[in-house]
Residue, then its C-alpha position, 0 to 999 in steps of 0.5 A: x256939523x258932522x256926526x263927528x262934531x256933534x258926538x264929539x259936543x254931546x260927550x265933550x270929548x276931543x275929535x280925536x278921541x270920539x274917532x278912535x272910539x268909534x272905530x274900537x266900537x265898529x269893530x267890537x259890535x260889528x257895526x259901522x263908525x258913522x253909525x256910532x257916531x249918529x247914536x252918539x250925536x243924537x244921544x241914542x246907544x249903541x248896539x251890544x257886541x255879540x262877543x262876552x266883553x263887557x260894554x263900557x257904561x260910557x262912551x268916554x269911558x270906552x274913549x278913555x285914554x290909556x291909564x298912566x301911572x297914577x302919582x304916589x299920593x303924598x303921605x300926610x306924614x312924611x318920613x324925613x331925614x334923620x337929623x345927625x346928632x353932633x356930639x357937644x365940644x369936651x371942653x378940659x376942666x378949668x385950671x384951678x387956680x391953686x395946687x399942691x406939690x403933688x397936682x403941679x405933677x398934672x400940668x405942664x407948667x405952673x406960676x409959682x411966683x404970682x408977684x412975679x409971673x414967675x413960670x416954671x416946668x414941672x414936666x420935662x420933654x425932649x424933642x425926638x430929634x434930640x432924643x435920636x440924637x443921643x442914640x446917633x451921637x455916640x454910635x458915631x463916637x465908637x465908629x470914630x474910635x474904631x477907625x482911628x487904629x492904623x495898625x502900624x507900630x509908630x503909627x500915632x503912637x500905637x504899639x505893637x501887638x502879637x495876634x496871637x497872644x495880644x501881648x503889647x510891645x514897643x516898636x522896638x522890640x521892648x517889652x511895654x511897661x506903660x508910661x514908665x520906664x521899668x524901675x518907677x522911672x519916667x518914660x521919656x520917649x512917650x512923654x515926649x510922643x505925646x508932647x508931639x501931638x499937642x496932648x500934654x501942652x496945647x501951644x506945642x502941637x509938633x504934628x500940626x506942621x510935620x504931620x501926626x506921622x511926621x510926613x509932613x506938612x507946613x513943616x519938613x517931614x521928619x524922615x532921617x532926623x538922626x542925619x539931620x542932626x547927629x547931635x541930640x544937643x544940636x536937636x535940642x538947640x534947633x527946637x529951643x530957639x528956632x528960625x528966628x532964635x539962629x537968625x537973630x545969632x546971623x546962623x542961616x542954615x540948621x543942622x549937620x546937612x546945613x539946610x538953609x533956613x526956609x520955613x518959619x520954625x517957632x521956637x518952644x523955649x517959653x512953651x516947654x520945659x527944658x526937659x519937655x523940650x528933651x523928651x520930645x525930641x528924643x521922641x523924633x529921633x527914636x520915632x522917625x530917626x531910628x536911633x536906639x533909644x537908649x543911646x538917645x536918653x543917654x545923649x540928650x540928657x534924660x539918663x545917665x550914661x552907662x560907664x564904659x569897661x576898661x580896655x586894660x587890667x592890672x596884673x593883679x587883676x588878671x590875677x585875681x580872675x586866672x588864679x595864682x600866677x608864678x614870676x620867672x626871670x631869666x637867668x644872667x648869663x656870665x663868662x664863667x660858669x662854676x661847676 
């Protein structure tokens, strides 16, 4: 066995380590490696260095390789994790079995019939969407009411109105007295407007056909009504009996143009009155035949008629109004004169 082998069994230290060793102590001390490792082999010692480092006590601590970090010894008493705390479930209170008046008022619900099962609500609860919709609803509602007005006289039976002084007149002109007439008496035209947009009596909506401005519709428009019919009786007659009313009497055309019967006008004398019937044409022809309303209430029955001044006055009367009058006749002429 070499020198090597033999220090390297005598330490019982790996080859490898005895070598590097013996070279950091050859040039440490001054001396040679085989001589090392023949004093280490025979079990002798090695010369001390000249230089102050202090000899090792061992070879194998001179061969030691170098330190590694030592491992954290574990501690006996480990710190662990702290455990979370959870909190413990609040569970409600039971019900109680039996309130008075005034707890019921903490419960949503309460059985007041226990025979029964009866259960009722002692706390009212809206749904928000129905909540909004009360504030929704009616701002629709006011939009709705504000958008209605067209601002044109005639136009669903809107008035006319001074910008100025807001004073409200009839489209003709006339000052507004309401629903009645002056003197307490009815106001026919605007009963009769109203019977024409079905407020008065629901089977009888003349608009639903001739349009809420009488342009038109399933029905003829209403333009020039007063030519259509001259006659507010002949008017009166039409609506009364309608289409099939004419047609049963073997009459094919209406009116004083003679239009032929075309559309299917029903006839209002079982739904009307005969003076609803009246005011709601008298309404047409003031509305959309621009006929006088006074001329029409006369001719179509409402009112009675103005009588009419005489051409002609007796002398008398003349008399009365031109004061004292004198006769003078003309003198007889004769043959003879008496001086």
């Amino acid at each position: 066995m070499s020198d090597l082998a033999d220090a390297a069994a005598a330490l019982g230290v790996p080859e490898a380590i005895v070598q590097r060793s013996a070279e950091a102590r050859a040039k440490a001390t001054g001396t040679s490696v085989d001589e090392i490792l023949a004093a280490w082999a025979g079990g002798g010692s090695v010369p001390a260095a000249s230089s102050p480092e202090p000899t090792p006590a061992s070879p194998a601590a001179e061969t030691a390789p170098e330190p590694q970090p030592a491992e954290t010894p574990q501690v006996a008493a480990a710190v662990t994790a702290p455990t979370p705390v959870t909190a413990a479930p609040v569970t409600a209170a039971p019900a109680p079995s039996e309130v008075n008046a005034k707890e019921a008022l903490r419960y949503p619900a309460v059985v007041t019939v226990p025979a029964a099962g009866l259960l009722e609500r002692t706390v009212g609860s809206l749904p928000r969407w129905l909540a909004a919709a009360f504030l929704v609803l009616p701002l629709f509602g006011l939009l709705q009411l504000a958008s209605a007005s067209s601002l044109d006289c005639g136009q669903g039976t809107e008035l006319s109105v001074d910008r100025v002084t807001g004073v409200l007149e009839n489209c003709d002109g006339s000052p507004f007295e309401g629903r009645g007439a002056p003197g307490g008496a009815p106001d026919f035209v605007a009963l009769g407007g109203e019977i024409f947009l079905g407020q008065v009596v629901t089977a009888a909506n003349c608009s639903g056909c001739h349009g809420p401005a009488g342009q038109g519709g399933t029905g003829p428009a209403l333009a020039g009504v007063g030519t259509t019919f001259v006659s507010c009786a002949d008017h009166i007659e039409w609506v009364t009996k309608g289409s099939s009313g004419f047609q049963a009497e073997g009459r094919s055309t209406y009116g004083d143009l003679s239009k032929p019967i075309t559309a299917n006008m029903p006839s209002f004398a079982a739904s009307l009155s005969a003076e609803q019937i009246a005011s709601v044409v008298a309404f047409e022809r003031v509305r959309f035949g621009a006929v006088d309303p006074a001329t029409v209430l006369a001719d179509c029955g409402l009112v009675e008629a103005a009588p009419e001044d005489s051409a002609t006055t007796t002398a008398g009367e003349a008399g009365a109004e031109g004061g004292a009058t004198t006769t003078t006749t003309a003198p007889e002429t004769s043959a003879t004169t008496v001086p």
